[in-house]
C-alpha positions as CSV (number, residue, x, y, z in Angstrom):
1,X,1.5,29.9,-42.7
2,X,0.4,30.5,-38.8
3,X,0.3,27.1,-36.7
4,X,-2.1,26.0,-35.3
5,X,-2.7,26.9,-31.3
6,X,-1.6,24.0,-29.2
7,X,-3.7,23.4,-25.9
8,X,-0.5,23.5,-24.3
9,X,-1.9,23.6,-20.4
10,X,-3.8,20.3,-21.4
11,X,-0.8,18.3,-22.6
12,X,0.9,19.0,-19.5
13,X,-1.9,18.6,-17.4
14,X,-1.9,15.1,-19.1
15,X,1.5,13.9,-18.8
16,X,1.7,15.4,-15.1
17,X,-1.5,13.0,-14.7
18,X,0.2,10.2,-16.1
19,X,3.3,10.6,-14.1
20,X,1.4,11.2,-10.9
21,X,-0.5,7.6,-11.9
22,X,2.3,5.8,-12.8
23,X,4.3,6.7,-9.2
24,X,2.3,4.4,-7.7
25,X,3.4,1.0,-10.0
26,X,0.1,1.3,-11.6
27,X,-0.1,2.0,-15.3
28,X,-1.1,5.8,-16.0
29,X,-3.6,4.7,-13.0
30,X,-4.3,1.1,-14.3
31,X,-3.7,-2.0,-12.7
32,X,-2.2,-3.7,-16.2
33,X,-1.7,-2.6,-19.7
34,X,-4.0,-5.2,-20.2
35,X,-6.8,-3.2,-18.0
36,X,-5.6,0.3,-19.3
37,X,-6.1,-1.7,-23.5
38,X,-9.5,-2.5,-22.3
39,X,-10.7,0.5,-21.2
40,X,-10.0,2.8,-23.4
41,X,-10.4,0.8,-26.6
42,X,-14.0,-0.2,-28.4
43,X,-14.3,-3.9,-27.6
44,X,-13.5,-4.6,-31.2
45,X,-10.3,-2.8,-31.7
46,X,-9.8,-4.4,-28.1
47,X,-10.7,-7.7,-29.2
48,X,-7.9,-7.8,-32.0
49,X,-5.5,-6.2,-30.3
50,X,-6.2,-9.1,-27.4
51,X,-5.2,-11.3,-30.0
52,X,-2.4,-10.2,-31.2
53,X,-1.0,-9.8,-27.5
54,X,-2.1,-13.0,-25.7
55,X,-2.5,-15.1,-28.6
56,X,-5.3,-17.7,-29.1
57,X,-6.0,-21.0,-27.2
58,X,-7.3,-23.2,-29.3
59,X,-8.3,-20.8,-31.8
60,X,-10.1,-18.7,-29.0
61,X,-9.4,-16.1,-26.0
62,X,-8.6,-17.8,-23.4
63,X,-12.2,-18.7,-21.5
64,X,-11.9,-17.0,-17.4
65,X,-12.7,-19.5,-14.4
66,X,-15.9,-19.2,-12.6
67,X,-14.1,-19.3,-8.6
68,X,-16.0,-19.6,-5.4
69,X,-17.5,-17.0,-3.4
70,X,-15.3,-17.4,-0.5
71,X,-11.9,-16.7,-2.7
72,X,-13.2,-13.8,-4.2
73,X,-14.1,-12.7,-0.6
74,X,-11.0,-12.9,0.3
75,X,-9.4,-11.0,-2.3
76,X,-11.6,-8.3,-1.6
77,X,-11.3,-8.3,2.1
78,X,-7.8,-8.1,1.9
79,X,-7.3,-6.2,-1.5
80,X,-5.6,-8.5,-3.7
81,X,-5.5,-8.9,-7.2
82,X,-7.8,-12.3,-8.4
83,X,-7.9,-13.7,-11.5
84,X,-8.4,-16.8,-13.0
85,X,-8.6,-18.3,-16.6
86,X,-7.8,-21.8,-18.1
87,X,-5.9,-23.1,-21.3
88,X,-7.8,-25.7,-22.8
89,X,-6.4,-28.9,-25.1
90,X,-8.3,-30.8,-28.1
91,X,-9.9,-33.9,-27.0
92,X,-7.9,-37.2,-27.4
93,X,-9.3,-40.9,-28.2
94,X,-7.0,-42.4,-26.4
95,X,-5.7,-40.2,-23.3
96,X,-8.6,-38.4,-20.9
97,X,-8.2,-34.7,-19.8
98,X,-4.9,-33.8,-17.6
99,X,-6.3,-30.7,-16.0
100,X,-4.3,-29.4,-13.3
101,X,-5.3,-26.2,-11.4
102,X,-2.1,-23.9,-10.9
103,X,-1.6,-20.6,-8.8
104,X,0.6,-18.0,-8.4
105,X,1.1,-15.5,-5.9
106,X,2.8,-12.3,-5.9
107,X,3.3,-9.5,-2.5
108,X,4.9,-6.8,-1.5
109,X,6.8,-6.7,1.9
110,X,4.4,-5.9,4.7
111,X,6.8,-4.0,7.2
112,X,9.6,-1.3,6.2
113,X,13.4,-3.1,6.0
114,X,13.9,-1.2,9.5
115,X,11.6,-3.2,11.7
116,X,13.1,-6.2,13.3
117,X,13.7,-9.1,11.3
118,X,11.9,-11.5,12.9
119,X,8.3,-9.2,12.7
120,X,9.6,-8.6,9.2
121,X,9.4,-12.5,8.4
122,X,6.4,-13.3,10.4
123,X,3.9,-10.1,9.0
124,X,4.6,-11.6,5.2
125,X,3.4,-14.9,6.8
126,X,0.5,-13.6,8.2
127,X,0.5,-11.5,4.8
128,X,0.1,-14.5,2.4
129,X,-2.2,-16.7,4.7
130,X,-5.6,-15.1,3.3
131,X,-3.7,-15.4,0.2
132,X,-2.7,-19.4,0.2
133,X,-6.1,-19.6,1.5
134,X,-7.5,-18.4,-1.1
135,X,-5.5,-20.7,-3.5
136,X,-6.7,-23.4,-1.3
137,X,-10.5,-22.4,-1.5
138,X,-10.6,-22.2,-5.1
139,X,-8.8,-25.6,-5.5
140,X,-5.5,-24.9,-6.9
141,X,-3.6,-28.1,-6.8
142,X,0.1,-26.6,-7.6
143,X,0.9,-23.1,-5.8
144,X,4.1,-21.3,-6.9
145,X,5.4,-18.1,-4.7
146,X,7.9,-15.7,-5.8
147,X,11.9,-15.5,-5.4
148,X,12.7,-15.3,-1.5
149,X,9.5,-14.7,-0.6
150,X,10.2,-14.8,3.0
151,X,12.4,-11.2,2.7
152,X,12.7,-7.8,1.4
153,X,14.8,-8.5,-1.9
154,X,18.3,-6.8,0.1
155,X,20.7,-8.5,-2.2
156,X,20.8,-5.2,-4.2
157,X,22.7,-3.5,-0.5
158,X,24.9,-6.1,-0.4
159,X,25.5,-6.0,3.3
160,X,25.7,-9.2,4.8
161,X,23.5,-9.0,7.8
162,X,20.7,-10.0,5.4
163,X,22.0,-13.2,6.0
164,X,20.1,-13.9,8.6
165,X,16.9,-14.1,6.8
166,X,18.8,-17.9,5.3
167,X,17.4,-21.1,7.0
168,X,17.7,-24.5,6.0
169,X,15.4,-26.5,3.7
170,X,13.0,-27.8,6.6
171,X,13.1,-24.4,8.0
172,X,10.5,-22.0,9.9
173,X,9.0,-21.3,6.2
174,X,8.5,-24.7,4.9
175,X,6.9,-25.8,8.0
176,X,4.8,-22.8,7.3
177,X,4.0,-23.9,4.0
178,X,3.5,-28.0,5.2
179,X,0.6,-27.1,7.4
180,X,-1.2,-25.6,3.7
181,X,0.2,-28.2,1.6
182,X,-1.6,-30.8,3.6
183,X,-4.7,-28.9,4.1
184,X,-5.9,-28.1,0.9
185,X,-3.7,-31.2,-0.7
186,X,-1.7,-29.1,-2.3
187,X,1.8,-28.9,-4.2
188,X,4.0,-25.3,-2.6
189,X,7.2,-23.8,-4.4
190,X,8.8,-21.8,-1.7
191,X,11.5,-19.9,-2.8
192,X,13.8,-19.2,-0.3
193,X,17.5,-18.0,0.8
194,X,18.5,-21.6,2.1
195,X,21.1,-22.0,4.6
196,X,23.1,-25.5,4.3
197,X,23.9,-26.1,7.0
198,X,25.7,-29.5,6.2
199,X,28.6,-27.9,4.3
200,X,29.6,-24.6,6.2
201,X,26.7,-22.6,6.4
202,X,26.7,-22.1,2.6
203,X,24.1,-20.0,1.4
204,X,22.1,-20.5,-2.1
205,X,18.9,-19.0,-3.8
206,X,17.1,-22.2,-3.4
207,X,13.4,-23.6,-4.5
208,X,11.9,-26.3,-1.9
209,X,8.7,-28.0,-3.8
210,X,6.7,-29.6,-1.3
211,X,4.4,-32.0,-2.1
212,X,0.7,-32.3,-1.3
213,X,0.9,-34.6,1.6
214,X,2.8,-32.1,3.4
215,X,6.4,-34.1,2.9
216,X,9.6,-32.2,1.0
217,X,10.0,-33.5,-2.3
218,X,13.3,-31.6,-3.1
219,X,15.2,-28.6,-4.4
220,X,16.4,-26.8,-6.6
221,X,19.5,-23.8,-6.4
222,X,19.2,-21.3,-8.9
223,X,21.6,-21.6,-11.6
224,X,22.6,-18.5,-12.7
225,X,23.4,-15.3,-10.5
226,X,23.5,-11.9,-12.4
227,X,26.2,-9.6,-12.2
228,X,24.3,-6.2,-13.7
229,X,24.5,-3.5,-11.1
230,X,22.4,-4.3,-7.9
231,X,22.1,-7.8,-9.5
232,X,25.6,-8.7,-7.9
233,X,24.1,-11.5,-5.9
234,X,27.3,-13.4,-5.8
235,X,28.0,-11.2,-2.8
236,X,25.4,-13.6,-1.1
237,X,25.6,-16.8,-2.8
238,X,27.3,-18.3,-5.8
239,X,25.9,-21.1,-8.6
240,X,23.9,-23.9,-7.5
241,X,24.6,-27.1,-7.9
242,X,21.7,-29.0,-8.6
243,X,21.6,-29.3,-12.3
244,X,17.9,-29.3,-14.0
245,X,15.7,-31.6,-11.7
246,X,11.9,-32.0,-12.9
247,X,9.9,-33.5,-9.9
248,X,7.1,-35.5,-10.2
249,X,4.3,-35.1,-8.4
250,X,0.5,-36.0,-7.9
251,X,-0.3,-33.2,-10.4
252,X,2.5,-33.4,-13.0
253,X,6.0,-32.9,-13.8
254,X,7.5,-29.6,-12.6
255,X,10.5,-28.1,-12.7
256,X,11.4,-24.2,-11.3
257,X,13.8,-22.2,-13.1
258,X,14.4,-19.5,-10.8
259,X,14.8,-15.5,-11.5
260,X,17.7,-14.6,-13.7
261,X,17.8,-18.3,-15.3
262,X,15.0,-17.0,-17.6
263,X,17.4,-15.1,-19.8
264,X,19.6,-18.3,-20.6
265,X,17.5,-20.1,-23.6
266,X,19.4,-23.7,-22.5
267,X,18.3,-23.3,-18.9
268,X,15.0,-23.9,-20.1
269,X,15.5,-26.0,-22.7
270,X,17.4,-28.4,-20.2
271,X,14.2,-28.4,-17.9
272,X,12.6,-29.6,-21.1
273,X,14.9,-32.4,-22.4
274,X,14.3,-33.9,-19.0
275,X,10.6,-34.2,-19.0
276,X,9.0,-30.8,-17.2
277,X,5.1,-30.4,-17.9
278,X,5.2,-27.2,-16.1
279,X,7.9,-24.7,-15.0
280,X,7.8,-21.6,-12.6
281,X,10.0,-19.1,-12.7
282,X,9.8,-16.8,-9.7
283,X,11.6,-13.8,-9.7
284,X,12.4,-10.1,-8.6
285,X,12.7,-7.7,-11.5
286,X,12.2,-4.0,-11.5
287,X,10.6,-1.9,-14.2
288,X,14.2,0.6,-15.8
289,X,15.8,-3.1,-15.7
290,X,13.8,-6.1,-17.3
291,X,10.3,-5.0,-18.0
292,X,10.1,-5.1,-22.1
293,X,12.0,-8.1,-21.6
294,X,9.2,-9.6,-19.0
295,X,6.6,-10.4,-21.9
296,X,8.6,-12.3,-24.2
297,X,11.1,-14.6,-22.6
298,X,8.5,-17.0,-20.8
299,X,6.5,-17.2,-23.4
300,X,9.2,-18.2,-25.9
301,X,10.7,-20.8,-23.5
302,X,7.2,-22.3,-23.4
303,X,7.0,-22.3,-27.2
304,X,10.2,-23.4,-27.7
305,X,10.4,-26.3,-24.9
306,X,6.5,-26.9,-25.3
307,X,5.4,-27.0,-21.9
308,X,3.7,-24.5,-19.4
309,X,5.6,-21.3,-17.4
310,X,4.4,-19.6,-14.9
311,X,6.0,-16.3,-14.4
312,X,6.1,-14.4,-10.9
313,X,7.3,-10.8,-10.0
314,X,7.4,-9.3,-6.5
315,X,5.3,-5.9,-6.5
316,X,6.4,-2.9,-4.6
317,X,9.1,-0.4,-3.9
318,X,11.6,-1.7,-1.1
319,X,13.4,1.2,0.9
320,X,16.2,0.2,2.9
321,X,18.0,2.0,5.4
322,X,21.6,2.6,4.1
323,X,21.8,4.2,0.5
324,X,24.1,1.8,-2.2
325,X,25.6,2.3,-5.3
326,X,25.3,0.2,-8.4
327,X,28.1,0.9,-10.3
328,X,26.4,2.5,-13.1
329,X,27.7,6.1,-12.0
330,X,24.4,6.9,-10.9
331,X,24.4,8.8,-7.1
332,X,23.9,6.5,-4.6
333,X,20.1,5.8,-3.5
334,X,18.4,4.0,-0.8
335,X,15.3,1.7,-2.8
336,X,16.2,-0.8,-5.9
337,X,13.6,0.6,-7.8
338,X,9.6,-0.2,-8.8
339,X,8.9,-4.6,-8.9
340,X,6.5,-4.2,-11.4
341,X,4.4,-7.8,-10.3
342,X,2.8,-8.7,-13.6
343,X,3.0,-12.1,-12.6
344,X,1.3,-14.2,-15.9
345,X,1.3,-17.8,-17.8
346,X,2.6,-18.7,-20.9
347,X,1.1,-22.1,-22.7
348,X,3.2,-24.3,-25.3
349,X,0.5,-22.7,-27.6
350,X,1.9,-19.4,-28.0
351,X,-1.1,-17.8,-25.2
352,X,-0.7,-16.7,-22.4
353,X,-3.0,-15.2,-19.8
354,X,-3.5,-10.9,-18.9
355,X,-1.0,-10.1,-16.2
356,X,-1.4,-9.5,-12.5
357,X,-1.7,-5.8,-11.2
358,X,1.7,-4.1,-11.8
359,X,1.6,-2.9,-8.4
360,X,-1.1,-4.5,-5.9
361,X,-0.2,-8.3,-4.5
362,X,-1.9,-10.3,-6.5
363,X,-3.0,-14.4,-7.0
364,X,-3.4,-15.8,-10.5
365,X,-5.3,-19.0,-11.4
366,X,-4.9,-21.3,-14.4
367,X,-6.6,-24.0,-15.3
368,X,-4.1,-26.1,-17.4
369,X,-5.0,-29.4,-19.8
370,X,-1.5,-30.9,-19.7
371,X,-2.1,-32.8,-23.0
372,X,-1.7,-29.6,-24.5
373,X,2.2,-30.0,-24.1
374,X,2.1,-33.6,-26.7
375,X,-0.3,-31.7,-28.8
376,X,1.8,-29.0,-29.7
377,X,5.4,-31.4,-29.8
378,X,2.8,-33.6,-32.6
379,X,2.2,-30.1,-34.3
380,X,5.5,-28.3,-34.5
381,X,8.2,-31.2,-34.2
382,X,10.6,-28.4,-32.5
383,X,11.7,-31.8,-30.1
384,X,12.1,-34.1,-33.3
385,X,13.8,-31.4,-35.5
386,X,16.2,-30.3,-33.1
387,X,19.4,-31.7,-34.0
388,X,21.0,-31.7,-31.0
389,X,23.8,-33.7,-32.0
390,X,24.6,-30.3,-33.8
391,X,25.0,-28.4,-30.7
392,X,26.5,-30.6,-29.0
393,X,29.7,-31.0,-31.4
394,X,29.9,-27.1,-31.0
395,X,29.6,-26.8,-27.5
396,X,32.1,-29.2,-26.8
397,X,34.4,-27.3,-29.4
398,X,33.5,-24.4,-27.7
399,X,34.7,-25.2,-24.5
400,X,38.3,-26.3,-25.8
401,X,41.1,-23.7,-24.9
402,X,41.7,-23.3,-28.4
403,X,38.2,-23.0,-29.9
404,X,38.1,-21.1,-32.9
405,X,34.6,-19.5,-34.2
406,X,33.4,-21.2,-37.9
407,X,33.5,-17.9,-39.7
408,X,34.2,-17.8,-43.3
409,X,35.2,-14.6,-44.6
410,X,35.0,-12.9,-48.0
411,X,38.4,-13.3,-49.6
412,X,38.0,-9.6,-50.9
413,X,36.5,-8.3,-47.8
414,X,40.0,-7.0,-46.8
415,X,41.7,-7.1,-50.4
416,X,43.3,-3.3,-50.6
417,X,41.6,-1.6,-54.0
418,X,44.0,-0.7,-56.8
């Protein structure tokens, strides 16, 4: 039987198109899967899909926010990704609406790692300020950016002269930052390398929140450092020390569970046990590394823990001058790889919003009804039925010398046949 001619020239034609699109960040020339799902399916088929992938708030899609003219002008005027939508609650008898308005904003650096460091800091301040203002014009109440925001991510190099991008908790950033929070009365994660001063110019991966009246409400050093390849940030700083603080502030309890945490199920369920509403979790991730994993594990902490996350990824390629290695046998190269942005939120509801651009900075808008978060512990029980006094007999066993698994073997599984 003769096969059928195959348009061979087209096919590659295609996937040359598609690998031409996707060296930019974008997705075979889309901002998002999400955009690329929209396009290219009939709304119905797109409509179920949509469901199946965000999920349903309250038995809907979630509804998109209606923002003022001079936000969107912004975005425009300095091409950056906008987009705004809201997770609503049912109405209560006895408790009104908590609706808080919460943004997140993800960048690319905005001078090559070769230019002076100083110009390097102050161009992604001047960078972010139509961005903040945005945020500010549109009324967000609680603004997250990503992990060290104030830097290319050179913890990947390992060479220690990126430590001079560290400065303390009141540093040049946060004052920065103050002069917005008061402003638009607004609550600022700034993720930052810190520089503490106090105790020998240690240096940790720290979050300062600042609170809306401009003052610093606290910090928070990131728990967990990773140790996969390039992700050997220990070379820069080690675990922090802070615990699992939720800070309360004029818009709600949050809490910030910074980049790698996200993989470590009791990090965020320890953010829940003490009372956070709402928790961010900015981050630097690149595509080869963490991207299937990118969907899932914010949304299950926010299922799990039943409160809000609000995922942020930088965007861009980072090129630095001297090549590394990653000890994955791979030849030595001079860039990390693709941050894929995609910054999104997950609600205790199982939704969560369409992701940022994969590849263009980006600000992302939620409208959030807090009373979800009660709702869904009244629906599930996950809190109630949760046994903790379970785990906690096994992780103290665990953590004795002379811990022994509780595996009970088939008494025939190693019996020799006749």
């Amino acid at each position: 039987m003769e096969k059928p001619a195959q348009n061979t020239d087209a096919q590659n034609g295609q996937v040359q198109e598609a690998t031409k699109a996707s060296s930019d960040g974008s997705v075979c020339g889309y901002d998002s899967l999400h955009q690329l799902l929209s396009e290219n399916l009939k709304p119905h088929l797109f409509q179920e899909v949509n469901r199946i992938l965000l999920g349903l708030n309250r038995g809907k899609a979630l509804e998109t926010i209606s923002l003022p003219e001079s936000a969107k002008a912004l975005s425009s005027g300095h091409n950056f990704d906008l987009q705004a939508s809201c997770f609503l609650a049912d109405k209560e008898l006895l408790r009104e609406p908590r609706i808080v308005r919460v943004g997140l904003i993800q960048n690319s650096i905005a001078l090559p790692t070769t230019a002076h460091f100083l110009d390097q800091k102050r161009a992604i301040f001047e960078k972010l300020r139509p961005i903040i203002d945005a945020a500010g014009a549109a009324g967000v109440n609680v603004l997250c950016l990503q992990e060290a925001w104030t830097m290319p991510f050179a913890f990947c190099t390992r060479e220690k002269r990126w430590c001079e991008f560290a400065e303390p908790v009141d540093g040049e950033s946060t004052r920065f930052l103050q002069d917005f929070a008061r402003m638009y009365n607004m609550v600022i994660i700034s993720p930052i390398l810190e520089r503490d001063v106090n105790h020998g110019e240690t240096l940790w991966n720290t979050a300062v929140v600042i609170g809306n009246n401009g003052n610093i409400i606290g910090k928070h050093r990131k728990n967990h450092i990773p140790r996969v390849g390039d992700f050997n940030e220990s070379t820069y700083y080690m675990e922090g020390n802070t615990g699992h603080p939720v800070f309360e502030t004029a818009y709600g309890k949050i809490a910030v569970n910074i980049c790698y945490g996200r993989h470590h199920p009791l990090n965020w369920l320890a953010f829940g046990l003490n009372g956070a509403e709402i928790v961010f979790n900015p981050s630097a991730t690149v595509g080869e590394l963490s991207e299937p994993m990118w969907p899932i594990e914010a949304r299950n902490a926010a299922i799990a823990n039943s409160y809000f996350v609000g995922s942020i990824n930088r965007v861009g390629t980072e090129v630095f001058p001297n090549p590394f290695t990653s000890g994955d046998g791979k030849p030595e190269h001079a860039d990390f790889g693709h941050f894929y942005g995609s910054s999104h939120f997950s609600a205790p509801d199982a939704s969560c919003t369409p992701s940022l651009s994969r590849h263009r900075d980006g600000l992302l808008i939620s409208d959030m009804d807090l009373n979800l978060c009660r709702q869904i512990k009244d629906k599930w029980g996950f809190r109630m039925t949760a046994r903790y006094e379970l785990y906690a007999d096994l992780l103290a066993q665990y953590l004795k010398p002379d811990f022994e698994p509780q595996v009970i073997s088939d008494p025939l599984l190693h019996k020799k046949s006749p």
